[in-house]
MIMAR-388541 format. One record per residue: residue in three letters; x, y, z of N, C-alpha, C in turn. Coordinates in steps of 0.2 Angstrom, whole numbers, plus 5000, padded with zeros to 4 digits. Each point is the difference from the previous one (the first is absolute). Example, Ala and Ser with C-alpha at 12.3 -4.5 7.8 and 13.67 -1.06 7.14 Angstrom:
BEGIN
ALA506649725039499650065000500450065000
SER499850054996500450065001499650055003
% end
This chain:
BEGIN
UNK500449945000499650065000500450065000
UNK499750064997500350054999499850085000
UNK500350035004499750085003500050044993
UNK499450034999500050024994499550085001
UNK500350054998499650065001499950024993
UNK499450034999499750034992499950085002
UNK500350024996500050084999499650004995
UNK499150055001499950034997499350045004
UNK499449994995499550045005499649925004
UNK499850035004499349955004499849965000
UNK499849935001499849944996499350035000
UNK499650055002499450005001499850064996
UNK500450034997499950074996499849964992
UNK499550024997499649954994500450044994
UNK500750014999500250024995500449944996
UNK500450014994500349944999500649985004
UNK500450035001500450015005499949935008
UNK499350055002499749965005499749964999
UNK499849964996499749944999500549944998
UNK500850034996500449964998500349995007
UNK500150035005500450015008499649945002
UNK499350015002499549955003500249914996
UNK500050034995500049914998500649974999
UNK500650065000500749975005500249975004
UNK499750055005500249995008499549935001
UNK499549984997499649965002500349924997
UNK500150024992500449974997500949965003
UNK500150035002500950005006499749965008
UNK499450035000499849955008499849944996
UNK499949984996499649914999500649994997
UNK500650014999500649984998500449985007
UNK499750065008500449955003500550065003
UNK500050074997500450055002499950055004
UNK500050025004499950055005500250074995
UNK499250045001500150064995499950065002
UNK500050065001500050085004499850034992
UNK499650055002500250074995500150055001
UNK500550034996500150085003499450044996
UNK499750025002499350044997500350064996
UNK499950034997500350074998499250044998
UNK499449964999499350035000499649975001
UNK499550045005499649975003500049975009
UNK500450025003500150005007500750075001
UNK499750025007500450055002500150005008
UNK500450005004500349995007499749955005
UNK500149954999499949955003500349934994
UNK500449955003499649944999499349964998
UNK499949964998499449965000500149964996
UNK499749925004500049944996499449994998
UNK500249964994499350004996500349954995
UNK499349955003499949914997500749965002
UNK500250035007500849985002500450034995
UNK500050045000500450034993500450085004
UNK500750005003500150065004499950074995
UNK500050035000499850044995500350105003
UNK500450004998500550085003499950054996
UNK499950065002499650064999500750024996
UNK499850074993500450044999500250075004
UNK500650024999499950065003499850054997
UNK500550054997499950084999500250024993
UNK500549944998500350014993499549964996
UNK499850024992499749964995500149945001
UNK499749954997500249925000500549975005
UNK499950035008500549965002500750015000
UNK500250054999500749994997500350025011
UNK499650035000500550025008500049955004
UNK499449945000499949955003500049935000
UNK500550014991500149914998500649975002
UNK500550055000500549975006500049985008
UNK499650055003499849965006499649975002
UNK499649974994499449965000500349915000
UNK500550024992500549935001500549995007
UNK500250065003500749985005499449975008
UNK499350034998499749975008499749934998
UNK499749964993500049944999500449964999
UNK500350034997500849964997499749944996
UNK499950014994499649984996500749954996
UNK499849944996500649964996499950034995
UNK499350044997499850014994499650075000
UNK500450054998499350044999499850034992
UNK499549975001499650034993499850065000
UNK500250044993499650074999499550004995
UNK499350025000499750024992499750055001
UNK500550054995499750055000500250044995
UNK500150084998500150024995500950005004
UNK500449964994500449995001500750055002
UNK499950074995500450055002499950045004
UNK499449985004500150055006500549985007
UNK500249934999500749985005500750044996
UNK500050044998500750035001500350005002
UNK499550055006500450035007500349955003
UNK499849935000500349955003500349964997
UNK500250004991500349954998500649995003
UNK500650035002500549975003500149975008
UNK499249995004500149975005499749944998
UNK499650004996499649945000500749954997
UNK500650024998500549944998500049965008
UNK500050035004500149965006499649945004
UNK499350024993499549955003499849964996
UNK499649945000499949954995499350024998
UNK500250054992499350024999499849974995
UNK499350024998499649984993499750034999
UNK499950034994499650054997499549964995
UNK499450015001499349964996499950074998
UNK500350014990499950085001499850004993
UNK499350044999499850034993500550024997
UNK500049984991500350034998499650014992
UNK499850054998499650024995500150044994
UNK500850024998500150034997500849954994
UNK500150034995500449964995500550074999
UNK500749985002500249965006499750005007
UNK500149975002499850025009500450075002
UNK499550045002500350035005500650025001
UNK500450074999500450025003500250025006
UNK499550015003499950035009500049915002
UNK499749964997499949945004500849964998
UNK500050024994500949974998500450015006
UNK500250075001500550035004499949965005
UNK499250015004500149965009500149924998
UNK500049964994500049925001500750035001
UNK500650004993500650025001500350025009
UNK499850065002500150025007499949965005
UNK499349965002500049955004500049935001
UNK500349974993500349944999499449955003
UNK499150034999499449955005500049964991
UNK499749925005499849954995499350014997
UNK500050034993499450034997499549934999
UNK499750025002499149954996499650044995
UNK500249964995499250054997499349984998
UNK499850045001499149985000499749994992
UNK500349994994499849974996500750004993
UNK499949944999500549994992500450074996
UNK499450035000500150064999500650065005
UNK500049985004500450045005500549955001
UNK500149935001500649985000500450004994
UNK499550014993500750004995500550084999
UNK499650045005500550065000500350005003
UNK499949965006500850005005500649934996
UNK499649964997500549984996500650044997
UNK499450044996500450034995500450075002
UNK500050035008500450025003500749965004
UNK499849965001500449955003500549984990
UNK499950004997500449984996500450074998
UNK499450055001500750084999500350015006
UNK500049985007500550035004500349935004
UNK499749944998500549945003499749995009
UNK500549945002499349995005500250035009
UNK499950084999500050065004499149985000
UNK499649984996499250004998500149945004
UNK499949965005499849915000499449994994
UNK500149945000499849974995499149995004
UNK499550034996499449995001499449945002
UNK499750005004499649965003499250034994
UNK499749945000499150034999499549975003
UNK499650045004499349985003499650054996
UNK499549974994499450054999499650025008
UNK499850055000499450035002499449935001
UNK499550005005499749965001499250014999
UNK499649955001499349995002499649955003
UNK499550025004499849935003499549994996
UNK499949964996499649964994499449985007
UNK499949975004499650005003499550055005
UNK500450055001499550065001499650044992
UNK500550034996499950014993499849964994
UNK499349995001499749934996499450044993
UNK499849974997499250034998499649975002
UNK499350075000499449985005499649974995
UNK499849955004499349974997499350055000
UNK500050035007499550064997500050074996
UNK500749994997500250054998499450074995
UNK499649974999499650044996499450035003
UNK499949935005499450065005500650065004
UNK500449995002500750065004500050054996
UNK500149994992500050054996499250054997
UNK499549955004499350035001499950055005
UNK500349975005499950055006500650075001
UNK500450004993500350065000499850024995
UNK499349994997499750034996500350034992
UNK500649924998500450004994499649974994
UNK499549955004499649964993500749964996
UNK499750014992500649984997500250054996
UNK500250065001500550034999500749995002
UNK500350034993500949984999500250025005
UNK500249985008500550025003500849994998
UNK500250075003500850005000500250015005
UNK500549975003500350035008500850044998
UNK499950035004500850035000500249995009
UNK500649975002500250005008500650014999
UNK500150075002500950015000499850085005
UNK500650025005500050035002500250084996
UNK499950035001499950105001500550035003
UNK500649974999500450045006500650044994
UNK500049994993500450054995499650024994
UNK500450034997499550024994500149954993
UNK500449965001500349994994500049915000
UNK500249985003500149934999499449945000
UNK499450025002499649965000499450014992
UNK500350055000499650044992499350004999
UNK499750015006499550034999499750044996
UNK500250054998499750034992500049974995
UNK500549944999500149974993499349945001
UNK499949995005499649945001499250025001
UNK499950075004499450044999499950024993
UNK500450024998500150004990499549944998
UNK500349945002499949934995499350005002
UNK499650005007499649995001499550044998
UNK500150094998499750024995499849994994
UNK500449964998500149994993499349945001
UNK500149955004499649955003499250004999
UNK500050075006499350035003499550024993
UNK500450034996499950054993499449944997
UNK500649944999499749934995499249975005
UNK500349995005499449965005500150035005
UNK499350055002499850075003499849945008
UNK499849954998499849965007500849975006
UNK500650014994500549975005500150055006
UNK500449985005500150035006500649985001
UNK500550055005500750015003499949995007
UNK500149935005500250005005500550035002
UNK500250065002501050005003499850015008
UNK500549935002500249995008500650055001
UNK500050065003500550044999500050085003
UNK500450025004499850065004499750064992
UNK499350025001499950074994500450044999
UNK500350025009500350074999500649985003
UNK500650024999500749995003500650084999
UNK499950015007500550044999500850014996
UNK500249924999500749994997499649994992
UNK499649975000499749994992499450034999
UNK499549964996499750054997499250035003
UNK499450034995499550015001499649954996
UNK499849935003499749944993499350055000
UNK499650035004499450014997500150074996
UNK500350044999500050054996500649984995
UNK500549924998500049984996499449994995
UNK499649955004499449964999499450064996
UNK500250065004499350054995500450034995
UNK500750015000500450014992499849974996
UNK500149945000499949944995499049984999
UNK499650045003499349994998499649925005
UNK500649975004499849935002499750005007
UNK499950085003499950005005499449955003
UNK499650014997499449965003500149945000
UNK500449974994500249914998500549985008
UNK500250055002500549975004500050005009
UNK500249955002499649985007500650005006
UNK500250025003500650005003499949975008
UNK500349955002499849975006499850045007
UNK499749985006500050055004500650025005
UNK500150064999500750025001500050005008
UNK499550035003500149975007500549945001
UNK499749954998500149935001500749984997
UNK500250044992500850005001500350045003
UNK500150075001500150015006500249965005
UNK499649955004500050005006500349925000
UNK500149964991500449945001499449955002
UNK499250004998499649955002499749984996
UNK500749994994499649974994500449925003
UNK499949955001500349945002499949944994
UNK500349974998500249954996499349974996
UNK499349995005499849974999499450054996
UNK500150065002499850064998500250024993
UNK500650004999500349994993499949934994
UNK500049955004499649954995499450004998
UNK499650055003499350014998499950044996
UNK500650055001500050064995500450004994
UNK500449934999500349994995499449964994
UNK499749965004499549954997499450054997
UNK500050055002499450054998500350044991
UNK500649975000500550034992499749954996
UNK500050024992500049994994500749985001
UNK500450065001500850014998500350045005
UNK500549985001500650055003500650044996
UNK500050075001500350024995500750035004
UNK500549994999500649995002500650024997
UNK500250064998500250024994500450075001
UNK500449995005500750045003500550004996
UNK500450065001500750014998500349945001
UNK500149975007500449945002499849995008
UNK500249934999499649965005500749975003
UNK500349995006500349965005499849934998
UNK499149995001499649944999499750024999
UNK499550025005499250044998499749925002
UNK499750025009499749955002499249994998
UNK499650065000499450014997499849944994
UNK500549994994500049964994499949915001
UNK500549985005499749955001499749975007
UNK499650045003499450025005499450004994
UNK499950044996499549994996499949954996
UNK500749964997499849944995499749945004
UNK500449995009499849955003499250035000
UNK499550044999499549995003499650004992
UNK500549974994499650014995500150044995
UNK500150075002500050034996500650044996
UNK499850004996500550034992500550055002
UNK500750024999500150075002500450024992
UNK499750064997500650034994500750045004
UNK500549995000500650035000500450034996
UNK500350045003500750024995500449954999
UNK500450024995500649934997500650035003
UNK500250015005500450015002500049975009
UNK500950004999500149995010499749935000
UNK499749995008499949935001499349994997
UNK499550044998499650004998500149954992
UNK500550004999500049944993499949915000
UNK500150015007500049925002499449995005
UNK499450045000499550005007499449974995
UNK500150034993499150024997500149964995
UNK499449984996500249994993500050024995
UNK500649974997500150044994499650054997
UNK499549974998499450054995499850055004
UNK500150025007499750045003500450055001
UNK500650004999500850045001499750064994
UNK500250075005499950054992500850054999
UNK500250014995500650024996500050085003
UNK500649995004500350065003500650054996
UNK500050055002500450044996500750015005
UNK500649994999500550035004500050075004
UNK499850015007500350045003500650015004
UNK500550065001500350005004499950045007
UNK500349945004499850035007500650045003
UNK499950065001500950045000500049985008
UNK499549985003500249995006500549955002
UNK499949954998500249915000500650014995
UNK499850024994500550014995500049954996
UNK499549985000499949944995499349984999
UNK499849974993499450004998499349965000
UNK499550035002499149985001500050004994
UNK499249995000499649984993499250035003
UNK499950064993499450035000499549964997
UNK499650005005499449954996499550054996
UNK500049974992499650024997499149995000
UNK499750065000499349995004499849964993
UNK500250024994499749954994499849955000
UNK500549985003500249915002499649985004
UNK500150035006499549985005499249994997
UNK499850074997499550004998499949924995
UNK500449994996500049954996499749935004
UNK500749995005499849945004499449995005
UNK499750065002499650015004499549984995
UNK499850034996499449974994500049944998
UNK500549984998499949914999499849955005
UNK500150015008499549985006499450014999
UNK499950085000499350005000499549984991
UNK500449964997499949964994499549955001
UNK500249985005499849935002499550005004
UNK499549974999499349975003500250005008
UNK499449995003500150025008500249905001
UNK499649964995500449955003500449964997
UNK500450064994500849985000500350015007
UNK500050085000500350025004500049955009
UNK499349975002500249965009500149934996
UNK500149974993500649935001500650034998
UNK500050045000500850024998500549985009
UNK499450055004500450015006500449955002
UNK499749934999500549955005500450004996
UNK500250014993500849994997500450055003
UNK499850055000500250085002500349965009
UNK499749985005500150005004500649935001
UNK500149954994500549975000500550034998
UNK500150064996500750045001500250015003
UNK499850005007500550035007500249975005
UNK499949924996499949975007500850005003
UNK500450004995500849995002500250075004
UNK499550035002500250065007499549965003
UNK499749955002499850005008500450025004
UNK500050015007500350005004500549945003
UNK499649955002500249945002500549984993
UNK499950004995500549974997500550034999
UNK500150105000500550034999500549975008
UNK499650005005500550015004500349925001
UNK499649954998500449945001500549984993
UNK499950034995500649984994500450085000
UNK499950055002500550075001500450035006
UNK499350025005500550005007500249965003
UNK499849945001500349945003500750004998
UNK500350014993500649964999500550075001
UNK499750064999500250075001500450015007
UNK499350005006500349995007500449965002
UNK500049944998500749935002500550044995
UNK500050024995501050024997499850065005
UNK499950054999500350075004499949995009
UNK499749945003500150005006500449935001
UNK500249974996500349945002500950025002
% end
């Protein structure tokens, strides 16, 4: 058995973040390892366990950064895991050589990341990446600077197929939110910049959508208003879709009480899930919705190339991100629009036999499967 701490947010905070911590730490207990986490969000001055699980508060710095060294020197952990946006351990890359780290780190752009380059380089942590897509860049870094990079580990991103199912009553659920058979489309991506989730190129496609079949509607699970990103509802009345678009109760995001079982229901009430960012780390939303059936279009880029299928992928245009210094991909709303229309092509009952194929695409991220053929043999080499 082995002490194992995970740095990031809360196992109980319902972001991706927090839902991948939870099926971690829970994942490392039925293996037999004694697990902690350092919180960075979602708990503040105090301790607290939860589900046996010790769980230590952030301090005063962003992500933890002024409390991930003392958090490891008071557990003294064999292993501690980080997921999070990877460049924000800078401040720490040269202490963390002193500790047995791992990084489970998004990577979304071609090449990876330059701020994330520098901290692997800098702290010498044992990288994990969260999809194909993000381990062939540290590859392909590791082959331009040699092995300063350790050589990459990968665990996809996960799901519990057994929470995440489709509903048999799915149609009457979709009755008592008063959708009938109308095209739904969801959007669930967070509101926290302006640019990467691509919200106007995607409200774009959906006009183009609304235009054709005036009955389709836009679920988005997604703060309306955000002070770091944008205004969806005064997007939404640019684009003429104000009325088509339904945004979830924000109270309730706010306050974190949307729960798993919550979001099964509200994934099963889609046509589609539209999914169509600059770039993705993973993008857990994608197969949380295929496990419940349904369909998601994406962009062709990042990990998103390996999550959807094919025909559903739409053709992105090179951007460059000066922040990263390396390049995303603009999804074309045409495209979207294009793919989005060939779903709603389909008869209502093409579209519920389709779901069980849809939901046997994801099944290689169950959880239990990921963590007995990935972190099992992950935690024996870096704690053995």
């Amino acid at each position: 058995m082995s002490r194992i701490l995970i740095h990031s947010n809360a196992p109980w905070v319902p972001t991706g973040y927090g839902k991948q911590t939870r099926i971690l730490a829970h994942g490392l207990q039925r293996l037999g390892h004694e697990v902690a986490v350092s919180a960075f969000a979602g708990l503040t001055g105090a301790d607290v366990v939860w589900e046996d699980i010790p769980v230590m508060p952030h301090g005063q710095v962003p992500f933890g950064l002024d409390m991930l060294l003392p958090h490891i020197n008071r557990f003294k952990p064999d292993l501690t895991i980080t997921l999070m946006d990877f460049y924000m351990l800078e401040p720490l890359a040269g202490a963390l050589q002193n500790h047995n780290v791992a990084a489970w780190l998004p990577i979304d752009c071609t090449p990876m990341s330059q701020r994330d380059l520098s901290v692997l380089l800098a702290s010498r942590v044992h990288p994990i990446a969260m999809s194909e897509f993000g381990h062939a860049q540290i590859i392909a870094a590791r082959d331009k600077f040699g092995p300063t990079i350790r050589e990459p580990f990968y665990a996809p991103h996960m799901v519990d197929m057994d929470t995440y199912v489709p509903m048999s009553d799915r149609w009457d659920w979709r009755g008592e939110l008063e959708l009938g058979d109308s095209f739904v489309v969801g959007m669930c991506a967070a509101n926290k910049d302006t640019v990467r989730k691509a919200f106007p190129e995607q409200f774009q496609a959906f006009s183009m959508l609304h235009n054709k079949y005036p009955e389709a509607v836009l679920l988005v699970h997604s703060s309306a208003v955000s002070r770091s990103g944008l205004d969806l509802h005064r997007l939404a009345d640019s684009m003429g879709i104000g009325d088509a678009v339904r945004f979830s109760d924000q109270y309730k995001q706010d306050a974190g009480l949307f729960d798993d079982q919550a979001m099964c229901r509200w994934y099963n009430a889609l046509d589609v899930l539209m999914l169509c960012s600059y770039g993705e780390g993973f993008g857990v939303p994608v197969i949380e919705a295929q496990a419940c059936g349904t369909p998601v279009v994406a962009s062709n880029n990042s990990a998103l190339t390996e999550l959807v299928d094919s025909r559903n992928l739409v053709q992105t245009d090179r951007f460059w991100n000066f922040v990263h210094e390396a390049w995303w991909g603009r999804p074309r709303p045409d495209m979207i629009f294009r793919r989005l229309n060939r779903i709603r092509a389909n008869t209502l009952e093409q579209r519920d036999q389709s779901r069980a194929h849809t939901r046997m695409g994801v099944e290689f991220y169950d959880h239990n499967s990921v963590m007995n053929t990935r972190w099992k043999s992950i935690v024996e080499e870096l704690c053995g």
